[in-house]
C-alpha angles and dihedrals in degrees: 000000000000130000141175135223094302101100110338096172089057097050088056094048086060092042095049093053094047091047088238135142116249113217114209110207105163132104146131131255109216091265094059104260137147105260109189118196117166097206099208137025118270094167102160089012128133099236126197114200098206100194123130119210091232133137121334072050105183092038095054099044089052089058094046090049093042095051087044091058086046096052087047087050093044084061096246112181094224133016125213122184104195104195113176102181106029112212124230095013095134083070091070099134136002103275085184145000132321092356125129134237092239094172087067095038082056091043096048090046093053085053096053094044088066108275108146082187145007124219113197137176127232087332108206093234114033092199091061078080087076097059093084132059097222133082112289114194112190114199123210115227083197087092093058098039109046092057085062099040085051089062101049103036126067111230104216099057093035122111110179108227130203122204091221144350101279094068097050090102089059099044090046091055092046090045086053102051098032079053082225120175096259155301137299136186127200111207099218119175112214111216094230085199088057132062118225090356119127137165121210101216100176140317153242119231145043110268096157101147098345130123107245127205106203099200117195134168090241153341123234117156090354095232081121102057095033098051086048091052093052090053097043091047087049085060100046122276115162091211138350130224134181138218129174133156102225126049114200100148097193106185135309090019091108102052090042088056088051096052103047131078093253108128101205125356105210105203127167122242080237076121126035110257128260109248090229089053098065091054091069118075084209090082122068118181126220110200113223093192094109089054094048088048095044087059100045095051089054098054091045091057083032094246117161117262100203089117098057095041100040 
């Protein structure tokens, strides 16, 4: 296993529980730039590249391309790109004119550079899946997480909640397995001229009284899940809790969560943690190192991963 800057503390929770030796590649020349040393041979080996694109974006996924293209050039046998949080995946299909496609330029990119197979988590668009011509595993947080949520909800008084229609796959799925009292659905309108800006316009569902559990892929500013929280307590919500899978907490997303009615935001370690972050007791962290371990360790003895997908 080697990994670069992206999220240190997570690689060596994997490693730790595989019992593995984590290999750090990555440094600076004075200039800035990306500078990529395997430490150790690992000429015939399987290797796994554990490095989110996550913020700072451009700078992570160099380094994962960069130690990609190293392990191609050190004569490993396979060549496995775990990317927990995969950057630019909101830019999935042109939504308007003479814009890219920027999730399967990544994608393509990450193939070239050596991967013989990618490994995500809770992707924001499943079909982007389908831009690369080599094996892509995507992994599901909800493992790791509804063990948690079903110790801290109530059952019996619980409606799942998704901030648009998009998720609804995903809140249908938790509401099912966390046998919640229904299902809700916040309208939100994206401004396509604005980056990170909504709007929640109404909803689907009857929350009156109940606990909701709004569930998302990510936060990033946190307009999304605030805006969604205001409407659903309009309409009645008792409580409002929130559960997401990546936590990037771009400003001013702390303060937006501190300042809102959301009781506990529930968010992965796929990215490492904004500083500011650990300091509010409204976020609790779920660590999805055992599931990527458990992962990594299947496709190295060639077990099936279904589970784990599904």
């Amino acid at each position: 296993m080697i990994t670069g800057n992206g999220n240190k503390d997570l690689a060596r929770q994997v490693g730790r529980i595989l019992k593995t030796k984590i290999q750090e590649t990555a440094g600076r020349f004075a200039d800035g730039e990306t500078r990529i040393r395997i430490p150790d041979n690992i000429r015939r080996r399987d290797v796994f590249v554990v490095q989110p694109s996550s913020p700072p974006v451009n700078n992570n996924l160099a380094e994962l391309k960069f130690m990609l293209d190293a392990a191609r050039r050190s004569s490993a046998s396979e060549i496995t790109a775990i990317v927990p949080y995969f950057g630019y995946a909101r830019q999935d299909r042109k939504d308007r004119s003479r814009v890219p496609i920027s999730a399967a330029l990544v994608a393509r990119e990450i193939e070239a550079a050596g991967a013989d197979r990618i490994v995500t988590l809770d992707l924001h668009s499943e079909p982007e899946e389908g831009f690369v011509n080599i094996p892509w595993d995507n992994l599901h947080a909800s493992i790791a997480v509804l063990p948690v949520l079903k110790n801290h909800f109530s059952n019996d008084n619980l409606v799942v909640a998704s901030p648009d229609k998009g998720g609804m796959t995903r809140a249908t799925a938790y509401a099912k397995r966390l046998q919640s009292q229904g299902v809700a659905m916040v309208f939100k309108q994206r401004d396509v001229d604005v980056a990170n800006k909504s709007e929640a316009l109404g909803m689907i569902g009857d929350v009156e009284g109940k606990e909701v559990l709004l569930v998302d892929d990510m936060i990033d500013t946190a307009g999304t899940i605030v805006n969604a929280t205001d409407m659903l307590i309009e309409r009645g919500a008792k409580s409002v809790s929130v559960a997401a899978t990546h936590g990037l907490f771009s400003n001013p997303a702390i303060e937006r969560i501190n300042a809102s009615k959301i009781n506990t935001v529930f968010v992965t370690d796929s990215i490492k943690l904004n500083p500011k972050a650990k300091k509010y007791p409204k976020i609790q962290v779920i660590s999805i190192a055992p599931l990527l371990a458990e992962a990594i360790k299947r496709i190295y003895v060639g077990e099936s991963l279904s589970d784990i997908i599904q």
